[in-house]
N, CA, C and O atoms as a Tripos MOL2 file, in Angstrom:
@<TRIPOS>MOLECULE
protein
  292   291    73     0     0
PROTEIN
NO_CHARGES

@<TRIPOS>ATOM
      1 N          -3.9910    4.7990   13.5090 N.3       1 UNK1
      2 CA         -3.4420    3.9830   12.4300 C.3       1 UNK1
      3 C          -2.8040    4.9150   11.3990 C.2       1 UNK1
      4 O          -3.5160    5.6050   10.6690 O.2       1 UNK1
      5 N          -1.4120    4.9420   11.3280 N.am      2 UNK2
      6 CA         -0.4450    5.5520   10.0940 C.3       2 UNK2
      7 C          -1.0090    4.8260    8.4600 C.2       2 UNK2
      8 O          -1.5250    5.3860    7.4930 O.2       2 UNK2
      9 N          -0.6540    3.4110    8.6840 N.am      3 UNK3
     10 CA         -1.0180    2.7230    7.8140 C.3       3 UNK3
     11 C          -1.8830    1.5390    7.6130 C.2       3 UNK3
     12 O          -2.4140    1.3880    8.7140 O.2       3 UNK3
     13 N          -2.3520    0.5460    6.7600 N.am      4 UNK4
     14 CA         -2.8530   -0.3890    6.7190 C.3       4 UNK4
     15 C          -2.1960   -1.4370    7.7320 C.2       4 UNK4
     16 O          -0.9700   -1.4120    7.8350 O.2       4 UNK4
     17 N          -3.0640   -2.5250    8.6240 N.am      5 UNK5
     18 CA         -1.6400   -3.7800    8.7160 C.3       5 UNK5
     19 C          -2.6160   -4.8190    8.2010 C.2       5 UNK5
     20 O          -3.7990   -4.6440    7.9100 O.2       5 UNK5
     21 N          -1.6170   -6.3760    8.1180 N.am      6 UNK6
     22 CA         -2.1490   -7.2000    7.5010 C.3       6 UNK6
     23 C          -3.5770   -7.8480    8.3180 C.2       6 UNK6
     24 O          -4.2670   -8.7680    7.8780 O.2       6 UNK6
     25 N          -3.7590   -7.2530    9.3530 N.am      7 UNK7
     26 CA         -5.1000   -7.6830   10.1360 C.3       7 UNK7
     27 C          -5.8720   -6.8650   10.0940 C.2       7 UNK7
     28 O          -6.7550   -7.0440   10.9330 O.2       7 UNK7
     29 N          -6.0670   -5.5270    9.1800 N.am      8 UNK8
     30 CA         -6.8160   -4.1630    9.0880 C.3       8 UNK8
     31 C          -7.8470   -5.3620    9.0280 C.2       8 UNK8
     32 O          -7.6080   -6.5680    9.0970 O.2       8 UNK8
     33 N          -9.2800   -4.5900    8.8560 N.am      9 UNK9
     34 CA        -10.5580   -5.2200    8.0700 C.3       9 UNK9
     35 C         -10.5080   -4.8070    6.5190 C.2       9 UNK9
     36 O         -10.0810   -3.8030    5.9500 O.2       9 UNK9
     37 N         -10.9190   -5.6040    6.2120 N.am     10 UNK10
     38 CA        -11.3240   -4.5440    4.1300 C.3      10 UNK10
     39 C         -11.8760   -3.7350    4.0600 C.2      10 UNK10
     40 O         -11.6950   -3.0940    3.0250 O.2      10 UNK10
     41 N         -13.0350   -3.1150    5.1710 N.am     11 UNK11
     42 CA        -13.9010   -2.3170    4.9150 C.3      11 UNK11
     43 C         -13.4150   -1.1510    5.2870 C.2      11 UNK11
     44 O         -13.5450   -0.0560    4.7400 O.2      11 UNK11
     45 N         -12.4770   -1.6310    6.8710 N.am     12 UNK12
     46 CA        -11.6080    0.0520    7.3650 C.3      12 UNK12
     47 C         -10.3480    0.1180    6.2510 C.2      12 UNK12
     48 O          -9.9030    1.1890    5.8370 O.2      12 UNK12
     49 N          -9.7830   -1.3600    5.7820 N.am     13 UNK13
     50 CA         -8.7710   -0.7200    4.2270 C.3      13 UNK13
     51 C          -9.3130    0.4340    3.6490 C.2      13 UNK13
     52 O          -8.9960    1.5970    3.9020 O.2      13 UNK13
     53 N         -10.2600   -0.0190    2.7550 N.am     14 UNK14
     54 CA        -10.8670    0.8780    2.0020 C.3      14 UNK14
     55 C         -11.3180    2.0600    2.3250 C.2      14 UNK14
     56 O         -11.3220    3.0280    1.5650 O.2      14 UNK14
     57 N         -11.7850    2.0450    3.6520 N.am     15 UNK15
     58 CA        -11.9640    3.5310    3.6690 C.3      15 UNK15
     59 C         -10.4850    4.2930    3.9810 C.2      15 UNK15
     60 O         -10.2290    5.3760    3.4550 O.2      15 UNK15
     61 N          -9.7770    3.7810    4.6640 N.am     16 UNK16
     62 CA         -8.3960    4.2770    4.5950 C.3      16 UNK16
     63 C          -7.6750    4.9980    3.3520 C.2      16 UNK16
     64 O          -7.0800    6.0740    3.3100 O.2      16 UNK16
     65 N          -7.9410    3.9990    2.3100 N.am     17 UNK17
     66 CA         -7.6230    4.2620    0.6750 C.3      17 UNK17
     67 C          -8.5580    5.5160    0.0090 C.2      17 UNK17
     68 O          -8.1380    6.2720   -0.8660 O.2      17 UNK17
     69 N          -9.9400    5.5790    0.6200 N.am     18 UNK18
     70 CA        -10.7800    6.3830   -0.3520 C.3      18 UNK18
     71 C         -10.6080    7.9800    0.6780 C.2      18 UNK18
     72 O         -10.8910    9.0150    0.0740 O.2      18 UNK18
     73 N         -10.1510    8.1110    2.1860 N.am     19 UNK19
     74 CA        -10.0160    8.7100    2.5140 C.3      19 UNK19
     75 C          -8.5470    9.7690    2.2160 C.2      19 UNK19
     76 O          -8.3390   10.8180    2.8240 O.2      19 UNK19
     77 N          -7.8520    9.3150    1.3850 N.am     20 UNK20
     78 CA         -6.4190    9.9310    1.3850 C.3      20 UNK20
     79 C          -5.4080    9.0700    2.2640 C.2      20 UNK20
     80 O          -4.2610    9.5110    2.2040 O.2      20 UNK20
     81 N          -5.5400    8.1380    2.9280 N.am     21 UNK21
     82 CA         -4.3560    7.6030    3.7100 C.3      21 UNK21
     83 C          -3.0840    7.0200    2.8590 C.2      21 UNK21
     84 O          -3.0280    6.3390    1.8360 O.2      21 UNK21
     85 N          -2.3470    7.4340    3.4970 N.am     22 UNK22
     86 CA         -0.8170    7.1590    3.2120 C.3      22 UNK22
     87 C          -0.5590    5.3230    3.0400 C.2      22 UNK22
     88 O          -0.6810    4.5860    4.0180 O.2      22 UNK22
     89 N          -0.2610    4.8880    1.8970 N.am     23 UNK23
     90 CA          0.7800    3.9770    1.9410 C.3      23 UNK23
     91 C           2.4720    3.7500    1.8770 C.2      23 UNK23
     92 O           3.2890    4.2150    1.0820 O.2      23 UNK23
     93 N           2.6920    2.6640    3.2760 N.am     24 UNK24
     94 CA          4.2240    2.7860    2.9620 C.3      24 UNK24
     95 C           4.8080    1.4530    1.8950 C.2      24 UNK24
     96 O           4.4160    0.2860    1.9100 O.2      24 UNK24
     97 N           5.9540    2.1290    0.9200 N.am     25 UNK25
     98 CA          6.2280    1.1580    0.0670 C.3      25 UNK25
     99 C           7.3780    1.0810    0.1860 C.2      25 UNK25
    100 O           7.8040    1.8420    1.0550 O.2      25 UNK25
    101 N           8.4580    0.2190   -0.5310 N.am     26 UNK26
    102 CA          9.8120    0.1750   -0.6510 C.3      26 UNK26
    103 C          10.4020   -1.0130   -1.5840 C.2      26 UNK26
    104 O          10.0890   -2.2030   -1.5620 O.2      26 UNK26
    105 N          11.2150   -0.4430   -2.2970 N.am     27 UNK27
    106 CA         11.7920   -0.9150   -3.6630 C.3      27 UNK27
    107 C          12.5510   -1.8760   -3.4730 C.2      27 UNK27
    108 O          13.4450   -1.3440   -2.8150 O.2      27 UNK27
    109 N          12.7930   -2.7980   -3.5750 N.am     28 UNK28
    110 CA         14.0840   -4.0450   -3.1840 C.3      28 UNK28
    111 C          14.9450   -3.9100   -4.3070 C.2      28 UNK28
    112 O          14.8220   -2.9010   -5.0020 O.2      28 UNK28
    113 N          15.8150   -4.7850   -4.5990 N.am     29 UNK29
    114 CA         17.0750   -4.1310   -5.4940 C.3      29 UNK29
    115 C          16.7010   -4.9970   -6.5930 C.2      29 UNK29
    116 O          16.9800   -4.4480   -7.6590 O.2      29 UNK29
    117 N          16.1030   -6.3030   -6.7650 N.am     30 UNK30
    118 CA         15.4280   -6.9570   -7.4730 C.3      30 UNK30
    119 C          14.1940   -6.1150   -8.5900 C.2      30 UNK30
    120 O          13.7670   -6.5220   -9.6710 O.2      30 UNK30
    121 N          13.8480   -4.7960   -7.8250 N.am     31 UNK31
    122 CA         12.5140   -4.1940   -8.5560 C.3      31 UNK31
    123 C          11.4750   -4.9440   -7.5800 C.2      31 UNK31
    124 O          10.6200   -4.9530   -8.4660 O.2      31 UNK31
    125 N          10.9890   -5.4170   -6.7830 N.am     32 UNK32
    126 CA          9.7650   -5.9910   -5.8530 C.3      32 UNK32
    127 C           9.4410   -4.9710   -5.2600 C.2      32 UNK32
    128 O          10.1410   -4.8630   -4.2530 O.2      32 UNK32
    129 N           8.3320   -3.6910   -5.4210 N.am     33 UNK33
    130 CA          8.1900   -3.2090   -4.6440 C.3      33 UNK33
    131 C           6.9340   -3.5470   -3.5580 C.2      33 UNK33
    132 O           5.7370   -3.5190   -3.8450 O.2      33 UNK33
    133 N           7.6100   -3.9280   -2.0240 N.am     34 UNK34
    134 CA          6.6560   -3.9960   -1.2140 C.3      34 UNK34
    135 C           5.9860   -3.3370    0.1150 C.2      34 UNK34
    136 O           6.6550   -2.8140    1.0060 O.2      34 UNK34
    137 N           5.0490   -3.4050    0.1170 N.am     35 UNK35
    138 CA          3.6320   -2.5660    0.9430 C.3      35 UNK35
    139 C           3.9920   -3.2590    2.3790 C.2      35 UNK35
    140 O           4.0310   -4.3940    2.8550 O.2      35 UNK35
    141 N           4.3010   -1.5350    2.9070 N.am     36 UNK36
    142 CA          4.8690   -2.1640    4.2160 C.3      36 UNK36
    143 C           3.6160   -1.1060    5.7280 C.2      36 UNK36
    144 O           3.0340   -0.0500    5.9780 O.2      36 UNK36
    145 N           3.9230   -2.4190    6.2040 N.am     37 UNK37
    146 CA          2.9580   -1.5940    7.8760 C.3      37 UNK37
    147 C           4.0040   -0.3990    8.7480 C.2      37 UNK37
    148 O           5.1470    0.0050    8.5340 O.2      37 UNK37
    149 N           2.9820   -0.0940    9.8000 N.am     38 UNK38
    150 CA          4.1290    0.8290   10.3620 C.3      38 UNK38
    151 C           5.2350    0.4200   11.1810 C.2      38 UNK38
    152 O           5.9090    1.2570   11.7810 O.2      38 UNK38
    153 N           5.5130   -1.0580   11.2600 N.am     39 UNK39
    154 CA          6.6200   -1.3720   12.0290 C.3      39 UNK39
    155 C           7.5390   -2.0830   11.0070 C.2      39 UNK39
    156 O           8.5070   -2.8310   11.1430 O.2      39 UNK39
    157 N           6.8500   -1.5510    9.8730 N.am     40 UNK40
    158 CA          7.7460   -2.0510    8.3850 C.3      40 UNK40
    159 C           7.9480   -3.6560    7.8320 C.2      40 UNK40
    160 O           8.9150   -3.9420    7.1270 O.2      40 UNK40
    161 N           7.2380   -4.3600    8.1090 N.am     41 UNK41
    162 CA          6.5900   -5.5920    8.1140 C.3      41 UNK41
    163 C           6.3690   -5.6740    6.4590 C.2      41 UNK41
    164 O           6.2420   -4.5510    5.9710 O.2      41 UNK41
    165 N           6.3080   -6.6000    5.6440 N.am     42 UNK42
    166 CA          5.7890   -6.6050    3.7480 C.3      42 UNK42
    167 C           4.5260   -7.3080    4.4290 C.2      42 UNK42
    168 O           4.4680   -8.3060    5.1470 O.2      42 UNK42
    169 N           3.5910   -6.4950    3.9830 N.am     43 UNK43
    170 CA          2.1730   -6.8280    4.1430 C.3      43 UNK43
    171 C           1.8590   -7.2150    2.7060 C.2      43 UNK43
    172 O           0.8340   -7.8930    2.6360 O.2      43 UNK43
    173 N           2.5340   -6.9430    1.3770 N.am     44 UNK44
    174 CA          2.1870   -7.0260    0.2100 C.3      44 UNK44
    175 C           2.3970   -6.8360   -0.5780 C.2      44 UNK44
    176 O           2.9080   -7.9370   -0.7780 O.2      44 UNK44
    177 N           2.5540   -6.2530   -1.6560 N.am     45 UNK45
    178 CA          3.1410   -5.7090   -2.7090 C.3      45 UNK45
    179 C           2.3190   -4.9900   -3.8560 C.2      45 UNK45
    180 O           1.1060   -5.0390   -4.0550 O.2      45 UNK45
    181 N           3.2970   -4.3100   -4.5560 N.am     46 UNK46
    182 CA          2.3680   -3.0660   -5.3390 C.3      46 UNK46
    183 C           3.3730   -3.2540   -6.8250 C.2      46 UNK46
    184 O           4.5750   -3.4040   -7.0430 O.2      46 UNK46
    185 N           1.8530   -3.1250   -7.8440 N.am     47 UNK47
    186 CA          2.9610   -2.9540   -9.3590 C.3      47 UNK47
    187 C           2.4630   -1.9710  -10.4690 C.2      47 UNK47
    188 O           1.3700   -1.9290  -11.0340 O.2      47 UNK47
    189 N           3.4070   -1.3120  -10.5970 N.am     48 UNK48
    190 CA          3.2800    0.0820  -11.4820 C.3      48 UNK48
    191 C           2.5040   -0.1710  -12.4380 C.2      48 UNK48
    192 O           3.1430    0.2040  -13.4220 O.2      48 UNK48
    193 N           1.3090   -0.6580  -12.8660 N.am     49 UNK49
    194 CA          0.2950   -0.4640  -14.0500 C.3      49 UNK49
    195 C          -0.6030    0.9310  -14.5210 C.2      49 UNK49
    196 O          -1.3240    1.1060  -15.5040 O.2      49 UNK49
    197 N          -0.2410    1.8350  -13.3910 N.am     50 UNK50
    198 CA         -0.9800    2.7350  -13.9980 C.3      50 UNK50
    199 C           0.2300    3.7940  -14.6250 C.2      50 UNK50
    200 O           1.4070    3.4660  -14.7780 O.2      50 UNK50
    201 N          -0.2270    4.8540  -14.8790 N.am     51 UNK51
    202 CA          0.5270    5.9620  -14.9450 C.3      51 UNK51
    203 C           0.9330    7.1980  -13.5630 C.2      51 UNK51
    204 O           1.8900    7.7550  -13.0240 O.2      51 UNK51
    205 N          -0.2500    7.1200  -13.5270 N.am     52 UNK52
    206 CA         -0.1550    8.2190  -11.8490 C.3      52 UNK52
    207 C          -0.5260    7.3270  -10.6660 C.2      52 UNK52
    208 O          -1.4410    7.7050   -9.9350 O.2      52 UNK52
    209 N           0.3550    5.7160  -10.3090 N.am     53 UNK53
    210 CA          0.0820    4.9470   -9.2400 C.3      53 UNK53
    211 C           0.1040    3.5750   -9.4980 C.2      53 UNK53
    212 O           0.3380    3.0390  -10.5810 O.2      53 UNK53
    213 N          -0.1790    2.9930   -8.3380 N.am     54 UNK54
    214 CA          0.1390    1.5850   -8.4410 C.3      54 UNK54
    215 C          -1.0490    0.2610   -8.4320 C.2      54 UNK54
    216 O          -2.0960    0.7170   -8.8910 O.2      54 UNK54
    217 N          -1.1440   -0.6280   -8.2050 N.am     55 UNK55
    218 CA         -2.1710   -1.6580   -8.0920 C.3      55 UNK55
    219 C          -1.4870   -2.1730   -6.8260 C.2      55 UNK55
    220 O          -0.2800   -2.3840   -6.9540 O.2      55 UNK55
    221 N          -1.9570   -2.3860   -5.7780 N.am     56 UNK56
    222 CA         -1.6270   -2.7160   -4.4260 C.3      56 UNK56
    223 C          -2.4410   -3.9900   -4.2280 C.2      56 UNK56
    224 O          -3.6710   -3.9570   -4.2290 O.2      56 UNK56
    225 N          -1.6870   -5.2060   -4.0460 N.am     57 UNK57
    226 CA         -2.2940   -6.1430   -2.9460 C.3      57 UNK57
    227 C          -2.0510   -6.6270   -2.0260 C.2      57 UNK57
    228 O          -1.1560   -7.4690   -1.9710 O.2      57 UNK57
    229 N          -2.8650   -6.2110   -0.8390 N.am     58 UNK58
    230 CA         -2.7870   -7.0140    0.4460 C.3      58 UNK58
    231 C          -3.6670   -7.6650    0.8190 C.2      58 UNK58
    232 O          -4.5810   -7.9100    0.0330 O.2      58 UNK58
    233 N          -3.6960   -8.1550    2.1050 N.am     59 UNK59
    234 CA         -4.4890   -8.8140    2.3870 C.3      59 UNK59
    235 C          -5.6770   -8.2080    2.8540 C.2      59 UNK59
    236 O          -6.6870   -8.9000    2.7280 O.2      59 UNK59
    237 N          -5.8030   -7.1620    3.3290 N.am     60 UNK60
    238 CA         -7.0730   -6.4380    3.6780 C.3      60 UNK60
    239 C          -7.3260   -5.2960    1.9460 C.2      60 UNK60
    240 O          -8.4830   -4.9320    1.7330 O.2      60 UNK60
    241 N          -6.5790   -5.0050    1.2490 N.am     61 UNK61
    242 CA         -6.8490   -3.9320    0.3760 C.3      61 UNK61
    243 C          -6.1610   -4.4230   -1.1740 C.2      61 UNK61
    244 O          -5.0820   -4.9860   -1.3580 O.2      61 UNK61
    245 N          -7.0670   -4.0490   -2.0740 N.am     62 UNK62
    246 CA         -6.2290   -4.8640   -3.3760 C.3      62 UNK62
    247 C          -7.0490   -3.5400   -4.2900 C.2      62 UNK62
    248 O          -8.2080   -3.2310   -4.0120 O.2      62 UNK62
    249 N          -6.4610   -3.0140   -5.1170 N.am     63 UNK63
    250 CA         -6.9610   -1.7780   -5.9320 C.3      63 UNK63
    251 C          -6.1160   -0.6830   -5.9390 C.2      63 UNK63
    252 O          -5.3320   -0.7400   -4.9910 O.2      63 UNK63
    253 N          -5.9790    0.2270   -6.5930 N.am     64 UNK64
    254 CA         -5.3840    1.2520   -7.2570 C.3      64 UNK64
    255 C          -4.9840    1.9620   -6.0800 C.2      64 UNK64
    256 O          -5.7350    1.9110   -5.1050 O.2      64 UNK64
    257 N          -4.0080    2.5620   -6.0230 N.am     65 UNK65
    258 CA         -3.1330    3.6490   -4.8940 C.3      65 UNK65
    259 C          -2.6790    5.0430   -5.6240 C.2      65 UNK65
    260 O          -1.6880    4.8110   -6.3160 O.2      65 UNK65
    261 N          -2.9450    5.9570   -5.6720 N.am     66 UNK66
    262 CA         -2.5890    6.8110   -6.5750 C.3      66 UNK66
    263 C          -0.8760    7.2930   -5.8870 C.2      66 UNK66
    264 O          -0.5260    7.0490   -4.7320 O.2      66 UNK66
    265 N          -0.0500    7.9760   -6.8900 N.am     67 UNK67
    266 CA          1.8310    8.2380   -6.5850 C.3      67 UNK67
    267 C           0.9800    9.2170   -5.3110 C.2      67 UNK67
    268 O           1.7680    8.9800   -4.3960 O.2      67 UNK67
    269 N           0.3570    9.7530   -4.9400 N.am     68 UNK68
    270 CA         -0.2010   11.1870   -4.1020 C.3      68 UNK68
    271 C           0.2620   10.5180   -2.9910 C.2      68 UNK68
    272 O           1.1530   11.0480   -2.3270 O.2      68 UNK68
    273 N          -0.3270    9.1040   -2.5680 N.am     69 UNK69
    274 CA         -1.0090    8.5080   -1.5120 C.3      69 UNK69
    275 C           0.0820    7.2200   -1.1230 C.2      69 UNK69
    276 O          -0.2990    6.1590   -0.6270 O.2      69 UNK69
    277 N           1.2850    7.4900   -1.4020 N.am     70 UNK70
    278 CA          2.5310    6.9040   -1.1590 C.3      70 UNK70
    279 C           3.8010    7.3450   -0.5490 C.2      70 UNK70
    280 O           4.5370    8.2610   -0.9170 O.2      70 UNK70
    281 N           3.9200    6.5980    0.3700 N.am     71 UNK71
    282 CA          5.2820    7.2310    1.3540 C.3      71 UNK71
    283 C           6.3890    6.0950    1.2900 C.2      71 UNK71
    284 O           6.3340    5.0830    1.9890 O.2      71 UNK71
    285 N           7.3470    6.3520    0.4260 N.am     72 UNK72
    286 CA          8.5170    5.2670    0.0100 C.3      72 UNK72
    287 C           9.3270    5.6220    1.3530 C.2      72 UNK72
    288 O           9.5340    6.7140    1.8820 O.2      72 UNK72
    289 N           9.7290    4.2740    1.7370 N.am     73 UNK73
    290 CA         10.6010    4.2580    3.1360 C.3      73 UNK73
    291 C          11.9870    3.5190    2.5110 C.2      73 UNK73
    292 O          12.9510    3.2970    3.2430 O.2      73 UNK73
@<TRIPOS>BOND
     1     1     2 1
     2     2     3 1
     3     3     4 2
     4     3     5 am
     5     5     6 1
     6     6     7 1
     7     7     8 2
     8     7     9 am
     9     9    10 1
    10    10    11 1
    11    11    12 2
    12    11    13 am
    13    13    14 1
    14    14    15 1
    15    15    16 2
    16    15    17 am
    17    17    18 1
    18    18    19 1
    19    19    20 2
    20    19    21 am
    21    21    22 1
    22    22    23 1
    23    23    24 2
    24    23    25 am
    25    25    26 1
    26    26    27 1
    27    27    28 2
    28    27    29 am
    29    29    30 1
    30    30    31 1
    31    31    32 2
    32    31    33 am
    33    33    34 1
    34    34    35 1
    35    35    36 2
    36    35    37 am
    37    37    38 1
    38    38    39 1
    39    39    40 2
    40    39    41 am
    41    41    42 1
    42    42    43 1
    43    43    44 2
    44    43    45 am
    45    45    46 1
    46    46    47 1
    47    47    48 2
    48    47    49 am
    49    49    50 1
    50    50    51 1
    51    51    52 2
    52    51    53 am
    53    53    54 1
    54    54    55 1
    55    55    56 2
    56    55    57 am
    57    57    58 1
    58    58    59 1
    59    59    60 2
    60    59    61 am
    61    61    62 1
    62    62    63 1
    63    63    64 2
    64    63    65 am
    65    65    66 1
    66    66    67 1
    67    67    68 2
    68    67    69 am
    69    69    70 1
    70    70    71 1
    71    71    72 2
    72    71    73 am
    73    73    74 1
    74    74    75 1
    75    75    76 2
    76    75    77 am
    77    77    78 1
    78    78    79 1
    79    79    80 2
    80    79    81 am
    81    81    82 1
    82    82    83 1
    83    83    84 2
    84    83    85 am
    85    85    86 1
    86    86    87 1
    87    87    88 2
    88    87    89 am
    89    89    90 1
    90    90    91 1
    91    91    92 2
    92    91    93 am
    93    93    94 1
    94    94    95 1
    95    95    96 2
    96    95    97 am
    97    97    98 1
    98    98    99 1
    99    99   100 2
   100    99   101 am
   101   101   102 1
   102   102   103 1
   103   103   104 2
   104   103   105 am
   105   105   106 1
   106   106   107 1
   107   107   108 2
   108   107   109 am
   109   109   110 1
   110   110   111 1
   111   111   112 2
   112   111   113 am
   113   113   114 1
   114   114   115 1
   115   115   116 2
   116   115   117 am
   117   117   118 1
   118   118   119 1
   119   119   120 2
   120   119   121 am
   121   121   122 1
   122   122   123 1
   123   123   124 2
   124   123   125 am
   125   125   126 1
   126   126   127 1
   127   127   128 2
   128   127   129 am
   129   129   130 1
   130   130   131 1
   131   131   132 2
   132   131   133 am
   133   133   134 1
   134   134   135 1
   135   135   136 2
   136   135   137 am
   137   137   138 1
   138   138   139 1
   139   139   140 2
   140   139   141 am
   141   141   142 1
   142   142   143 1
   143   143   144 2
   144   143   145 am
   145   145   146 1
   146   146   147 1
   147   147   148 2
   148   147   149 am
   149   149   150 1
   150   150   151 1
   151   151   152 2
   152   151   153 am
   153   153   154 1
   154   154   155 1
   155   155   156 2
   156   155   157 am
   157   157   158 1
   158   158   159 1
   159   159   160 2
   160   159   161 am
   161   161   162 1
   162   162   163 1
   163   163   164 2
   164   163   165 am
   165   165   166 1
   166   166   167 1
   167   167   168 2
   168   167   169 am
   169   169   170 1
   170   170   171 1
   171   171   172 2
   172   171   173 am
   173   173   174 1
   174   174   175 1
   175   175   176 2
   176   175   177 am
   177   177   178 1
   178   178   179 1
   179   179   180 2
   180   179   181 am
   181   181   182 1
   182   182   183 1
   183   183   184 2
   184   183   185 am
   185   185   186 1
   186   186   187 1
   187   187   188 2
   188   187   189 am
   189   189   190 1
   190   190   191 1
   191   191   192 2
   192   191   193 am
   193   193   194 1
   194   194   195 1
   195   195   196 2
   196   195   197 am
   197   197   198 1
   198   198   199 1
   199   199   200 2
   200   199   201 am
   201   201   202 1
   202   202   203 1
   203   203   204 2
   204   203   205 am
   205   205   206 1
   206   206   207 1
   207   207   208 2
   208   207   209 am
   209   209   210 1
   210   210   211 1
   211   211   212 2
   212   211   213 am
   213   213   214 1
   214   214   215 1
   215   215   216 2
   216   215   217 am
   217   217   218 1
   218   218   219 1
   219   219   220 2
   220   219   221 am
   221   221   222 1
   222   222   223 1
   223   223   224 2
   224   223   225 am
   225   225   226 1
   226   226   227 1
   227   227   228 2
   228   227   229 am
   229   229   230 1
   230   230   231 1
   231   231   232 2
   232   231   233 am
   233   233   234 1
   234   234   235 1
   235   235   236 2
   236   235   237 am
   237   237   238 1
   238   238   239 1
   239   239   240 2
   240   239   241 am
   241   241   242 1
   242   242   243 1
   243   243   244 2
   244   243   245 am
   245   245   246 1
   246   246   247 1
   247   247   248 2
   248   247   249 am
   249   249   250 1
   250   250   251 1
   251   251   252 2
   252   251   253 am
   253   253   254 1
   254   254   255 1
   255   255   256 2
   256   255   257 am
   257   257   258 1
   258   258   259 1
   259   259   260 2
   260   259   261 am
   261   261   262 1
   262   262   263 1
   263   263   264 2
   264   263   265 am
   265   265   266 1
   266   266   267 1
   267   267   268 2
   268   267   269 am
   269   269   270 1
   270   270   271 1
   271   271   272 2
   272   271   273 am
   273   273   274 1
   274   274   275 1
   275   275   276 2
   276   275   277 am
   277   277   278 1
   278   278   279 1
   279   279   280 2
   280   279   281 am
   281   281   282 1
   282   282   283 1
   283   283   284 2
   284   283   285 am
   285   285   286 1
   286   286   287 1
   287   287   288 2
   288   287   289 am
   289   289   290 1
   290   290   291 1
   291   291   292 2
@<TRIPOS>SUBSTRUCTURE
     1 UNK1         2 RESIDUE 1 A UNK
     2 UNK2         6 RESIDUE 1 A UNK
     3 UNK3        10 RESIDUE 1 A UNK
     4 UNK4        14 RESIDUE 1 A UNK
     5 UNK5        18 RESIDUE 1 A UNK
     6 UNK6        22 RESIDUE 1 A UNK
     7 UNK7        26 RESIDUE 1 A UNK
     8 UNK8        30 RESIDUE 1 A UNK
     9 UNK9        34 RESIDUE 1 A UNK
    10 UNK10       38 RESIDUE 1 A UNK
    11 UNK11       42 RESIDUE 1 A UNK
    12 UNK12       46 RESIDUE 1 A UNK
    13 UNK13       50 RESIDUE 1 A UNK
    14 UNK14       54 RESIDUE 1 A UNK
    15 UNK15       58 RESIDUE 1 A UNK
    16 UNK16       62 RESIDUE 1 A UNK
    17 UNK17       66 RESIDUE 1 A UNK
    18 UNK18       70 RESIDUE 1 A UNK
    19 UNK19       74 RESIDUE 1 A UNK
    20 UNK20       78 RESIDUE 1 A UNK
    21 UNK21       82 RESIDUE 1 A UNK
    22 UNK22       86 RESIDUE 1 A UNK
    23 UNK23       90 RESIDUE 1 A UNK
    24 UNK24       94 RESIDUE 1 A UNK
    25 UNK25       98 RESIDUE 1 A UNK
    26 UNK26      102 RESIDUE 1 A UNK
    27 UNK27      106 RESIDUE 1 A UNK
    28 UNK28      110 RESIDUE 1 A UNK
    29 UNK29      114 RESIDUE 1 A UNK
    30 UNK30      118 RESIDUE 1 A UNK
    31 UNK31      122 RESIDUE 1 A UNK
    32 UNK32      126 RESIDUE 1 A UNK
    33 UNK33      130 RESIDUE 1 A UNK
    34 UNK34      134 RESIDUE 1 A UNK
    35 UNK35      138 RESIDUE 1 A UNK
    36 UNK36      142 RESIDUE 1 A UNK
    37 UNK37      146 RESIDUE 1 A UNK
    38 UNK38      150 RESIDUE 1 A UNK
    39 UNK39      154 RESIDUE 1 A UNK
    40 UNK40      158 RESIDUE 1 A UNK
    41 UNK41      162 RESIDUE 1 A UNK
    42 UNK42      166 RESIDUE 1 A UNK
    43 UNK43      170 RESIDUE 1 A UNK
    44 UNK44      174 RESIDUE 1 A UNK
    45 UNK45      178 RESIDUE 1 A UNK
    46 UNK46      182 RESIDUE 1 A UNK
    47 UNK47      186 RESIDUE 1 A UNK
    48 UNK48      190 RESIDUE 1 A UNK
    49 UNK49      194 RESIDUE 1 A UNK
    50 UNK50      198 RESIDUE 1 A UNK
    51 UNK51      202 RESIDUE 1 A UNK
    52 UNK52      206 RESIDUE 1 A UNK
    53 UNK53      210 RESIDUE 1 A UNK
    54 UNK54      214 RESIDUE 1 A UNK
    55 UNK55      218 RESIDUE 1 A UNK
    56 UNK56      222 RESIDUE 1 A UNK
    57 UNK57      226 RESIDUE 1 A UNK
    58 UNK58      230 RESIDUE 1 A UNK
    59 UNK59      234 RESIDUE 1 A UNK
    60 UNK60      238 RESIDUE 1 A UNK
    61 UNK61      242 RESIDUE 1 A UNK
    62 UNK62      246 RESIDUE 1 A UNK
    63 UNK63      250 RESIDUE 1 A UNK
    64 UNK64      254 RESIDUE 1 A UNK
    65 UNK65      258 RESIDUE 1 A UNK
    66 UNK66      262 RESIDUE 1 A UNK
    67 UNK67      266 RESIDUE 1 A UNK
    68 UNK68      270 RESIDUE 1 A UNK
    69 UNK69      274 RESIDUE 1 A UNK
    70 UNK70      278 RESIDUE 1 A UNK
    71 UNK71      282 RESIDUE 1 A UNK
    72 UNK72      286 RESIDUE 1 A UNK
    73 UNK73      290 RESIDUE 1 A UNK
């Protein structure tokens, strides 16, 4: 697994997230940026509230993503 998909479990999300795994994101021209799987699918979407990262929700994972732990496609 590269990334999360929308059928992960929450429990392998999370460890995905607390382990360092990569999320893929991507900006629409609107500003929507959304949380994409590895066949590039919007599993969800993410919004800049922090300073160093985002607030991500999907359906398996909803919580903080740090900029580290992001791969913009």
């Amino acid at each position: 697994m590269k990334t999360i998909k929308a059928d992960t479990s929450p429990f392998a999300a999370a460890l995905f997230a607390v382990a360092g795994g990569k999320f893929k994101m991507r900006k629409d021209k609107d500003g929507f940026v959304g949380v994409l799987d590895d066949e590039g699918n919007v599993i969800g979407s993410a919004h800049r509230i922090y300073h160093d990262g985002y607030a991500v929700e999907t359906a398996p994972y909803w919580g903080y993503v740090p900029d580290s732990q992001i791969e913009w496609v």
